[in-house]
PQR file of N, CA, C, O and H, with PARSE charges and radii, in Angstrom:
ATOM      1  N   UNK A   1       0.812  -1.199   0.000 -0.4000 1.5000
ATOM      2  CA  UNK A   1       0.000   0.000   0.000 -0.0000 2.0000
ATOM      3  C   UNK A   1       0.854   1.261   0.000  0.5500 1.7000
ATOM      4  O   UNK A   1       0.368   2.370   0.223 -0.5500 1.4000
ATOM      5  N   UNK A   2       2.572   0.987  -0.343 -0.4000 1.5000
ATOM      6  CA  UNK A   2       3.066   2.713  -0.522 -0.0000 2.0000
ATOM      7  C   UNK A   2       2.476   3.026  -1.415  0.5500 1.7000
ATOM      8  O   UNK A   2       1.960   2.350  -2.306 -0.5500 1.4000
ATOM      9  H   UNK A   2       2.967   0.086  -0.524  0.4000 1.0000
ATOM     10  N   UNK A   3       2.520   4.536  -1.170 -0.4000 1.5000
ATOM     11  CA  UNK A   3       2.044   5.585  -2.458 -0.0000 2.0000
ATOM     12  C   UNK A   3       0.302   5.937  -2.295  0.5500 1.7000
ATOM     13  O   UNK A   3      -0.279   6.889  -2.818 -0.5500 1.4000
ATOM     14  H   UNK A   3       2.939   5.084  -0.446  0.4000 1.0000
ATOM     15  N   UNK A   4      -0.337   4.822  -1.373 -0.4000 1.5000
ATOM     16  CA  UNK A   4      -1.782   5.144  -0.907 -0.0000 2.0000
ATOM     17  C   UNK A   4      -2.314   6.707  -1.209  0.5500 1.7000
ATOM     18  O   UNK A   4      -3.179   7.119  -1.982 -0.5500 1.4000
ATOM     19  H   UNK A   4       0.135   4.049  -0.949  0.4000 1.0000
ATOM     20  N   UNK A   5      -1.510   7.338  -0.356 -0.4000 1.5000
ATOM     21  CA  UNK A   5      -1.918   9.251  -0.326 -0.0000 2.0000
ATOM     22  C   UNK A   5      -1.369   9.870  -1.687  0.5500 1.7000
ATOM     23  O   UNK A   5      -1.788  10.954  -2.091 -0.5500 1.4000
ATOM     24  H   UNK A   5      -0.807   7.004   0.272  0.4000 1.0000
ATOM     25  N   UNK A   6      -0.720   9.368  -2.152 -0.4000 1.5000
ATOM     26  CA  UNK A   6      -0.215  10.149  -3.278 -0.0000 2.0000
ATOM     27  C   UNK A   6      -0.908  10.594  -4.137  0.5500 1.7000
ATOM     28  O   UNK A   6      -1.970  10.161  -3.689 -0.5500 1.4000
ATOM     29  H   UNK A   6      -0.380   8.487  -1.823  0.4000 1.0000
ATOM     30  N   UNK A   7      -1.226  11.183  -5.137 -0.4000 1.5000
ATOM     31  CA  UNK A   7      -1.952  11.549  -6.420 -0.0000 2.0000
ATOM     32  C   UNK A   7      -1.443  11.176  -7.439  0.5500 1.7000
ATOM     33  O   UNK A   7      -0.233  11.326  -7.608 -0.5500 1.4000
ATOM     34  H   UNK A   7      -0.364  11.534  -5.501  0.4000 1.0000
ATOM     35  N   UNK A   8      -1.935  10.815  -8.018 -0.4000 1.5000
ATOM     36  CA  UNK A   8      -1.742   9.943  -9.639 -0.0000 2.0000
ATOM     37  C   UNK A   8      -2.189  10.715 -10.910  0.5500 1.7000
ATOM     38  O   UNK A   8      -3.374  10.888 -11.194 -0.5500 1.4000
ATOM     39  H   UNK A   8      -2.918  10.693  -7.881  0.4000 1.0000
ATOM     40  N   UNK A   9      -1.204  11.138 -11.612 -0.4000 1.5000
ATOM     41  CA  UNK A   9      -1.112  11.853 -12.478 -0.0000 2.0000
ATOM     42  C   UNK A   9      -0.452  13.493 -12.613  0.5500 1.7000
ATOM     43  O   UNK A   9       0.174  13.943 -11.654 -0.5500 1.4000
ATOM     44  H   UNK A   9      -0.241  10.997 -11.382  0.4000 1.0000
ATOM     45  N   UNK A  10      -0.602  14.146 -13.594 -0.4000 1.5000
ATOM     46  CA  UNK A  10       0.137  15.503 -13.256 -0.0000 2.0000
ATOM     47  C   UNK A  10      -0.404  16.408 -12.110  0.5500 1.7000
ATOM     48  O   UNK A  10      -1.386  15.968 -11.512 -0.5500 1.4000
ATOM     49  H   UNK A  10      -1.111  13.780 -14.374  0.4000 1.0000
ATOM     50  N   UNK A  11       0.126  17.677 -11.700 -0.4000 1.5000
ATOM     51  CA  UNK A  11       0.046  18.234 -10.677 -0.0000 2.0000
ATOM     52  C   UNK A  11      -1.224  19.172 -11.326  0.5500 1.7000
ATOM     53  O   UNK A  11      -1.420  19.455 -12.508 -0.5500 1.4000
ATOM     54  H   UNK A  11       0.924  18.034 -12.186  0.4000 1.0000
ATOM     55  N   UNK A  12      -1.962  19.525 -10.198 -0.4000 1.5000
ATOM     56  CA  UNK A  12      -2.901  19.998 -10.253 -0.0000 2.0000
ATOM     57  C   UNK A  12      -2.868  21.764 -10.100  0.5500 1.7000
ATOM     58  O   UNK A  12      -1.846  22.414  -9.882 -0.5500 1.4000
ATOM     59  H   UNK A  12      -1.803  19.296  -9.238  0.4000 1.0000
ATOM     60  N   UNK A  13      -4.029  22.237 -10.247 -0.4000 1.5000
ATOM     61  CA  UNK A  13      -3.807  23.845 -10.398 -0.0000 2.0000
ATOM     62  C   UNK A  13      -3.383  24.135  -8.829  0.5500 1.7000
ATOM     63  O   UNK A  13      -2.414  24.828  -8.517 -0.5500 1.4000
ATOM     64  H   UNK A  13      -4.860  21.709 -10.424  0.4000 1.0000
ATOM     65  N   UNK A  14      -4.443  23.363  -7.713 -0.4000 1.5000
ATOM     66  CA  UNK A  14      -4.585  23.479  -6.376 -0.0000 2.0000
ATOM     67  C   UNK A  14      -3.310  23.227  -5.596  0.5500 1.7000
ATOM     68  O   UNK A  14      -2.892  23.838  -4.612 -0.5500 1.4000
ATOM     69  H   UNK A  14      -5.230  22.800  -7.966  0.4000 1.0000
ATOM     70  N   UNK A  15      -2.638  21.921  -6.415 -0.4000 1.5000
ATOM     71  CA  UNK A  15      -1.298  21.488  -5.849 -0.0000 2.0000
ATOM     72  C   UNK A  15      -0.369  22.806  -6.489  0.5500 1.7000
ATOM     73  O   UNK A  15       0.729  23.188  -6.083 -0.5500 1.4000
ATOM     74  H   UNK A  15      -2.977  21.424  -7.214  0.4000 1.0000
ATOM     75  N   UNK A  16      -0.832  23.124  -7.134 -0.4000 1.5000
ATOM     76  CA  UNK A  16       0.800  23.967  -7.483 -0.0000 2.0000
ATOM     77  C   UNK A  16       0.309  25.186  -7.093  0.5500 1.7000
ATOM     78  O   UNK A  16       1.189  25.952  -6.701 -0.5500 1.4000
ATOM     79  H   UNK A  16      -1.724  22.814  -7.465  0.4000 1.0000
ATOM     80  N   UNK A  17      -0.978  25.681  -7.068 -0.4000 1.5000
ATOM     81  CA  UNK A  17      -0.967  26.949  -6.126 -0.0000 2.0000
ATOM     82  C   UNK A  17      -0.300  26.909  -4.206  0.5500 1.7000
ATOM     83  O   UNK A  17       0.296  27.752  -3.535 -0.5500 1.4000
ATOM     84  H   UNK A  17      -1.693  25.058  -7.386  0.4000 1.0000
ATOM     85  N   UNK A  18      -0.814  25.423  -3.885 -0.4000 1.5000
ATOM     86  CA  UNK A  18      -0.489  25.175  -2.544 -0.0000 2.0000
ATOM     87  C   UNK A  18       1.375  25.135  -2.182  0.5500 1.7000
ATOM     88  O   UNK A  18       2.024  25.320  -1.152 -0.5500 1.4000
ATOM     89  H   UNK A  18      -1.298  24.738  -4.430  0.4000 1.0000
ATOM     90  N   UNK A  19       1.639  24.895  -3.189 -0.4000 1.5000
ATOM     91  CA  UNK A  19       3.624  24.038  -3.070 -0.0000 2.0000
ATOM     92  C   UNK A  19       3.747  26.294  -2.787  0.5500 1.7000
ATOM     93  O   UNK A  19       4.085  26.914  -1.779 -0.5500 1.4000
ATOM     94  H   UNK A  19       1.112  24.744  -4.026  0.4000 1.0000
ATOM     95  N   UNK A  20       3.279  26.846  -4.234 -0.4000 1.5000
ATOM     96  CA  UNK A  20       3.789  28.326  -3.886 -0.0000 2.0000
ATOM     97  C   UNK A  20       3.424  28.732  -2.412  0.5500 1.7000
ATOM     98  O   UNK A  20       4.327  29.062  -1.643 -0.5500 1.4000
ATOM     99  H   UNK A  20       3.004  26.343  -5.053  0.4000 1.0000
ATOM    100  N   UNK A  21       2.274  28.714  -2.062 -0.4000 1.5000
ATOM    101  CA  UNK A  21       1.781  29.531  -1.192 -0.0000 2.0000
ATOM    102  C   UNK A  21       2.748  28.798   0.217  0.5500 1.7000
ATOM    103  O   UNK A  21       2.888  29.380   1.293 -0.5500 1.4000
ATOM    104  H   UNK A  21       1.541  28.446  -2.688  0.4000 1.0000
ATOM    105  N   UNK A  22       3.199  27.736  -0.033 -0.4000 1.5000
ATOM    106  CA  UNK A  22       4.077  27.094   1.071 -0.0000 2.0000
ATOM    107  C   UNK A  22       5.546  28.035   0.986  0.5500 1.7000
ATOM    108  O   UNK A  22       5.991  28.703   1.919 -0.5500 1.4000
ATOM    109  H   UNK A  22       3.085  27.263  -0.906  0.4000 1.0000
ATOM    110  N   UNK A  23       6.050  27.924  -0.126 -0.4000 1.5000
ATOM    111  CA  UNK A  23       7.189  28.615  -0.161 -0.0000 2.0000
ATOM    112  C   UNK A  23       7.415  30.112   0.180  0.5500 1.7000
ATOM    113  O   UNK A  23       8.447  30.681   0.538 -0.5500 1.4000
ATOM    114  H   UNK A  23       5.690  27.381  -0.885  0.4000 1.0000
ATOM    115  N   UNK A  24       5.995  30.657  -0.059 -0.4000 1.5000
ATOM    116  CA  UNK A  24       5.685  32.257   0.139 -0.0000 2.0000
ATOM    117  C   UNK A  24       6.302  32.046   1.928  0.5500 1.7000
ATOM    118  O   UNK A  24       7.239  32.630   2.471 -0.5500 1.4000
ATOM    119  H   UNK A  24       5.157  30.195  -0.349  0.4000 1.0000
ATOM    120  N   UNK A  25       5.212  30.830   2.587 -0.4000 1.5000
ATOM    121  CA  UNK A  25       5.732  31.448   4.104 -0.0000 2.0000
ATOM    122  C   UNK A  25       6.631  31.020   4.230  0.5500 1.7000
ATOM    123  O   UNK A  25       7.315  31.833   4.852 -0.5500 1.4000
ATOM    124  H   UNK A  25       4.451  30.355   2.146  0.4000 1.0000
ATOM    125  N   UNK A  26       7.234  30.072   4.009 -0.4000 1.5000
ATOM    126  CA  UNK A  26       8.349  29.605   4.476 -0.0000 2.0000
ATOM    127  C   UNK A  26       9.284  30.791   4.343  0.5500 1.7000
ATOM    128  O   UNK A  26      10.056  30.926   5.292 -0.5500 1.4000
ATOM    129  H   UNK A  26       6.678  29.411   3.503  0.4000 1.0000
ATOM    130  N   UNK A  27       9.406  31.979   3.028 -0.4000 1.5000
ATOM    131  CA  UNK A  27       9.984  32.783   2.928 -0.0000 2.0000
ATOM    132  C   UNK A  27      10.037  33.900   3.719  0.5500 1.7000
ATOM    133  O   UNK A  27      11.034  34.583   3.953 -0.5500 1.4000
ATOM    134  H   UNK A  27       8.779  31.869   2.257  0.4000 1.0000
ATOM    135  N   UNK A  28       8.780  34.075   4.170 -0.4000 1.5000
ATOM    136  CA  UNK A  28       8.583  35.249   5.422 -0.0000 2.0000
ATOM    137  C   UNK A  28       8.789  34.782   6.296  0.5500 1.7000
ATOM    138  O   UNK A  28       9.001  35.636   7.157 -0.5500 1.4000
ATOM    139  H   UNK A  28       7.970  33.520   3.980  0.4000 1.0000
ATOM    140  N   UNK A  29       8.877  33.756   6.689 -0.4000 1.5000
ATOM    141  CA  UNK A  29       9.172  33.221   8.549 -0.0000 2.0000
ATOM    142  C   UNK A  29      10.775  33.640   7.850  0.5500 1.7000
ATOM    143  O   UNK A  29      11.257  34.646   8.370 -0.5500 1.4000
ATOM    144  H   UNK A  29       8.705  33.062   5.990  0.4000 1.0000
ATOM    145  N   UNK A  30      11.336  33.216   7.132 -0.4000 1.5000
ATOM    146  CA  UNK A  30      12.677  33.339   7.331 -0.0000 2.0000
ATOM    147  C   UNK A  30      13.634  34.431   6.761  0.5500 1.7000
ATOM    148  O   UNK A  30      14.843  34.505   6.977 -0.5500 1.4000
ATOM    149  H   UNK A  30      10.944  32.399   6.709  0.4000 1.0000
ATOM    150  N   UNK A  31      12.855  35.289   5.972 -0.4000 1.5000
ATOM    151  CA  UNK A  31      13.419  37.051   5.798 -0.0000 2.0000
ATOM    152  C   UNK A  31      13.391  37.335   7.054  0.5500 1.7000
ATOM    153  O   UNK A  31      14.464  37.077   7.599 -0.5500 1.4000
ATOM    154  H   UNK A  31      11.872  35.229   5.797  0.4000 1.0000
ATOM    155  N   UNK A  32      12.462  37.835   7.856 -0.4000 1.5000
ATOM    156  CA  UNK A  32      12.176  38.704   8.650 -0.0000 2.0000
ATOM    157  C   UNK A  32      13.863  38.587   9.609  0.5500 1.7000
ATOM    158  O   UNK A  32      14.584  39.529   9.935 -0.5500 1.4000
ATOM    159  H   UNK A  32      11.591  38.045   7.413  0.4000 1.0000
ATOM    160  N   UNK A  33      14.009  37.598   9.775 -0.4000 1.5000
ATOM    161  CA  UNK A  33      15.912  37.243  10.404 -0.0000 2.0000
ATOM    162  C   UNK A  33      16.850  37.784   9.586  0.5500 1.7000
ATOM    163  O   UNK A  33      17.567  38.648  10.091 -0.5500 1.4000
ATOM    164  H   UNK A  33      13.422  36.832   9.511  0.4000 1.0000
ATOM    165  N   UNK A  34      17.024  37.495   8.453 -0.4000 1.5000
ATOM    166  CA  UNK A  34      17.726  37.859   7.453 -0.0000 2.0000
ATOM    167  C   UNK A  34      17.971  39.591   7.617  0.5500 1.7000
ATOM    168  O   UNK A  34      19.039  40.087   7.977 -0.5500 1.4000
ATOM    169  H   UNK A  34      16.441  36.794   8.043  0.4000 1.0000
ATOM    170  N   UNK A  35      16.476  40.525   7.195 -0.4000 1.5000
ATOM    171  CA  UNK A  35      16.402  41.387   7.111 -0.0000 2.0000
ATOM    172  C   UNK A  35      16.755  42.240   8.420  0.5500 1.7000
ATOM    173  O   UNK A  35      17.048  43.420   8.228 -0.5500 1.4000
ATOM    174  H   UNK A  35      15.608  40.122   6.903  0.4000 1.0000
ATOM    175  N   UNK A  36      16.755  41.719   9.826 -0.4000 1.5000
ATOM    176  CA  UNK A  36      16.841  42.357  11.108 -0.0000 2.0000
ATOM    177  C   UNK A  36      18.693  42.388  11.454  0.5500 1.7000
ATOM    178  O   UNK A  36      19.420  43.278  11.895 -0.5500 1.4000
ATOM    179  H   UNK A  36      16.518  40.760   9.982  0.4000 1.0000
ATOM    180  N   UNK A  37      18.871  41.448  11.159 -0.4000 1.5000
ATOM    181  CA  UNK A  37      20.469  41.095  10.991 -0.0000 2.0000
ATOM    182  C   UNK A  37      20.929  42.476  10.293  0.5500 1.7000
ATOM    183  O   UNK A  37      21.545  43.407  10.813 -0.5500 1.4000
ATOM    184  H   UNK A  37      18.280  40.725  10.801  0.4000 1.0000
ATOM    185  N   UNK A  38      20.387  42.330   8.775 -0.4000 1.5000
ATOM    186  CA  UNK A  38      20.864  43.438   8.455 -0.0000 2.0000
ATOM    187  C   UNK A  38      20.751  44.948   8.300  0.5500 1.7000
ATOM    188  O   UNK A  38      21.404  45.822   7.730 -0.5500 1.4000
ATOM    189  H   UNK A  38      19.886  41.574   8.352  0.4000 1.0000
ATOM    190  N   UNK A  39      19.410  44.877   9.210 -0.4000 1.5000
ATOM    191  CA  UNK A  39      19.373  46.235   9.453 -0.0000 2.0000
ATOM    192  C   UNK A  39      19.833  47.159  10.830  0.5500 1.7000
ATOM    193  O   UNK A  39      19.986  48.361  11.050 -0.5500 1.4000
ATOM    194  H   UNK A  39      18.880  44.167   9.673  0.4000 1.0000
ATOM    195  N   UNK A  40      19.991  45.642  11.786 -0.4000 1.5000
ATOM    196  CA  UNK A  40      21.109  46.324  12.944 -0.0000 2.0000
ATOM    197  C   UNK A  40      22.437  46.578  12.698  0.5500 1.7000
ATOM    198  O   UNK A  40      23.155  47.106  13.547 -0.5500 1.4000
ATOM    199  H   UNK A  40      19.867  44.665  11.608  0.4000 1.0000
ATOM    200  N   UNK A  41      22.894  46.192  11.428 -0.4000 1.5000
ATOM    201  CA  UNK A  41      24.323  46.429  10.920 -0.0000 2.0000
ATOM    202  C   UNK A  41      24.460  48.043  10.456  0.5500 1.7000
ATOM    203  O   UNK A  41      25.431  48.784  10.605 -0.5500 1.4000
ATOM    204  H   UNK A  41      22.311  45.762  10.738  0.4000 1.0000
ATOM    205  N   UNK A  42      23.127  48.337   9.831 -0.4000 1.5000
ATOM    206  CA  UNK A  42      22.600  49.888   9.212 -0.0000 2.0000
ATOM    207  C   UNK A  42      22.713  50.835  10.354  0.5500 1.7000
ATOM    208  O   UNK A  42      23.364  51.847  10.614 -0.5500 1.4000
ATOM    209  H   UNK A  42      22.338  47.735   9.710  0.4000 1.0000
ATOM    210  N   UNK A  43      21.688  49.987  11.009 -0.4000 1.5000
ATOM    211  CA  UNK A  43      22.149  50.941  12.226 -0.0000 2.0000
ATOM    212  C   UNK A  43      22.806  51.444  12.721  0.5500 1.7000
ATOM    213  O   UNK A  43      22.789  52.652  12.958 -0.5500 1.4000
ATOM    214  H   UNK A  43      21.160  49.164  10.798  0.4000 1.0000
ATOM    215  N   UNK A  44      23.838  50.413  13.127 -0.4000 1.5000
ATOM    216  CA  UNK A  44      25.156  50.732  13.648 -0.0000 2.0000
ATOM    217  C   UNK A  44      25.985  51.532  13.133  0.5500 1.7000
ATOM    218  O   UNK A  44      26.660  52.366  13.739 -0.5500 1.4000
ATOM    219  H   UNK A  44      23.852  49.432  12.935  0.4000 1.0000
ATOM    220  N   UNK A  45      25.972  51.289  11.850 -0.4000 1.5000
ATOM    221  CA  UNK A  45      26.696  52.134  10.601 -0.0000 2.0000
ATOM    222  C   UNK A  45      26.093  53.795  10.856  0.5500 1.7000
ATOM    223  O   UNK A  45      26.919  54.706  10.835 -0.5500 1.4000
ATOM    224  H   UNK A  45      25.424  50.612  11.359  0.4000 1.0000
ATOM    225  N   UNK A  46      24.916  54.043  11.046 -0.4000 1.5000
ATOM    226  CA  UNK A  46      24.410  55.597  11.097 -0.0000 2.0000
ATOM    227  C   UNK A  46      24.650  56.303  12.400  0.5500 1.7000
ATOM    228  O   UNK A  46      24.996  57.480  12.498 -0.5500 1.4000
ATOM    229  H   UNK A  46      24.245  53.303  11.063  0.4000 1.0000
ATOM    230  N   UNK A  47      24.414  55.402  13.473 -0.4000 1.5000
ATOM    231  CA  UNK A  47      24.822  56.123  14.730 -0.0000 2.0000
ATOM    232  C   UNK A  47      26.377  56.128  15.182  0.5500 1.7000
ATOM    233  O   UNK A  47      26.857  56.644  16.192 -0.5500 1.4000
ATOM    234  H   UNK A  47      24.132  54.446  13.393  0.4000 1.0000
ATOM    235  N   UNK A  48      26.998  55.447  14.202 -0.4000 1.5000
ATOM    236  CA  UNK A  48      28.571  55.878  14.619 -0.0000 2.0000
ATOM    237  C   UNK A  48      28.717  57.160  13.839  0.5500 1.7000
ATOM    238  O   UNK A  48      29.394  58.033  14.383 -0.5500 1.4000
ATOM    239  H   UNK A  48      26.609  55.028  13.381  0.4000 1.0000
ATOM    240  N   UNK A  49      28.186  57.428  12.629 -0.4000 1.5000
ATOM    241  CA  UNK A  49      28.231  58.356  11.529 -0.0000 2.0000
ATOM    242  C   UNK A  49      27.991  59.455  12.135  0.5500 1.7000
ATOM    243  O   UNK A  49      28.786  60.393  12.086 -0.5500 1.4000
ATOM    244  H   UNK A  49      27.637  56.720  12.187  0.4000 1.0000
ATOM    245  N   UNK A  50      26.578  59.516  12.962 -0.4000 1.5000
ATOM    246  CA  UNK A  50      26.487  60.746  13.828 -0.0000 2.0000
ATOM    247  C   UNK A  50      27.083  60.823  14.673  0.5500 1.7000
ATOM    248  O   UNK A  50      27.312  62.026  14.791 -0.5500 1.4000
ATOM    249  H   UNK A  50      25.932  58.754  13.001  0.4000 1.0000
ATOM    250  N   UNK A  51      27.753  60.077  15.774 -0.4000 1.5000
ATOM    251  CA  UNK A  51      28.633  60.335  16.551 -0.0000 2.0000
ATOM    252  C   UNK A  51      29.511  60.953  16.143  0.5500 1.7000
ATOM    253  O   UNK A  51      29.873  61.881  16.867 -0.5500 1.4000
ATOM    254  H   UNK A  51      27.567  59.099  15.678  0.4000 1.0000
ATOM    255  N   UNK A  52      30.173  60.768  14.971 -0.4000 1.5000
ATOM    256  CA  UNK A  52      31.831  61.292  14.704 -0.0000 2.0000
ATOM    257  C   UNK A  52      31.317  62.714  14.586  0.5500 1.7000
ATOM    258  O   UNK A  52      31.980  63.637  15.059 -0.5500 1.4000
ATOM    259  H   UNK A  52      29.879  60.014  14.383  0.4000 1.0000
ATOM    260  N   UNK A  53      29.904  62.973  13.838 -0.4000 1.5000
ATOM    261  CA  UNK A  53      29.527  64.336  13.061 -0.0000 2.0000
ATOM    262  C   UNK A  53      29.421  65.109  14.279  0.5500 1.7000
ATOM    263  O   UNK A  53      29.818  66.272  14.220 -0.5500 1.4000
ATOM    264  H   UNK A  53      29.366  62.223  13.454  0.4000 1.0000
ATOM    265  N   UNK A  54      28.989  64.704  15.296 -0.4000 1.5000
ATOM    266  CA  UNK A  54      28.853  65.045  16.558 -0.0000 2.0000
ATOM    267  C   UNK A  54      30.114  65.955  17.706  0.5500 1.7000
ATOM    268  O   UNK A  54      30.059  66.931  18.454 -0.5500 1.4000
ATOM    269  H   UNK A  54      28.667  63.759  15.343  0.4000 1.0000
ATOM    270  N   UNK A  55      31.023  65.101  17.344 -0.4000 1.5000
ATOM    271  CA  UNK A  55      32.502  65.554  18.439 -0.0000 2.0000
ATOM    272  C   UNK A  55      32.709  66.955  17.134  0.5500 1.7000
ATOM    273  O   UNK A  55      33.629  67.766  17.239 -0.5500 1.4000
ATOM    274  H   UNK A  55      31.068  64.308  16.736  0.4000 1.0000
TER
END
């Protein structure tokens, strides 16, 4: 009985809208890290910038 759940034949409109809409989140759960990483680097980069402008 392998293959029971499987679907038989080509992929469907539903299956291939579902595989994207999986990858969509998978992509936002895992930017949002990506993007914070590099925007505390920005950061850092601007408030030393004003510091120096500062003295």
């Amino acid at each position: 009985m392998s293959g029971a759940n499987r679907p038989s034949g080509p992929a469907t409109r539903k299956s291939l809208d579902l595989a994207d809409q999986i990858e969509r989140d998978e992509l936002e759960n895992n930017l949002p890290d990506a993007l914070s990483s590099v925007d505390d680097e920005d950061d850092d980069d601007e408030n030393d910038s004003d510091r120096t402008l500062g003295r």
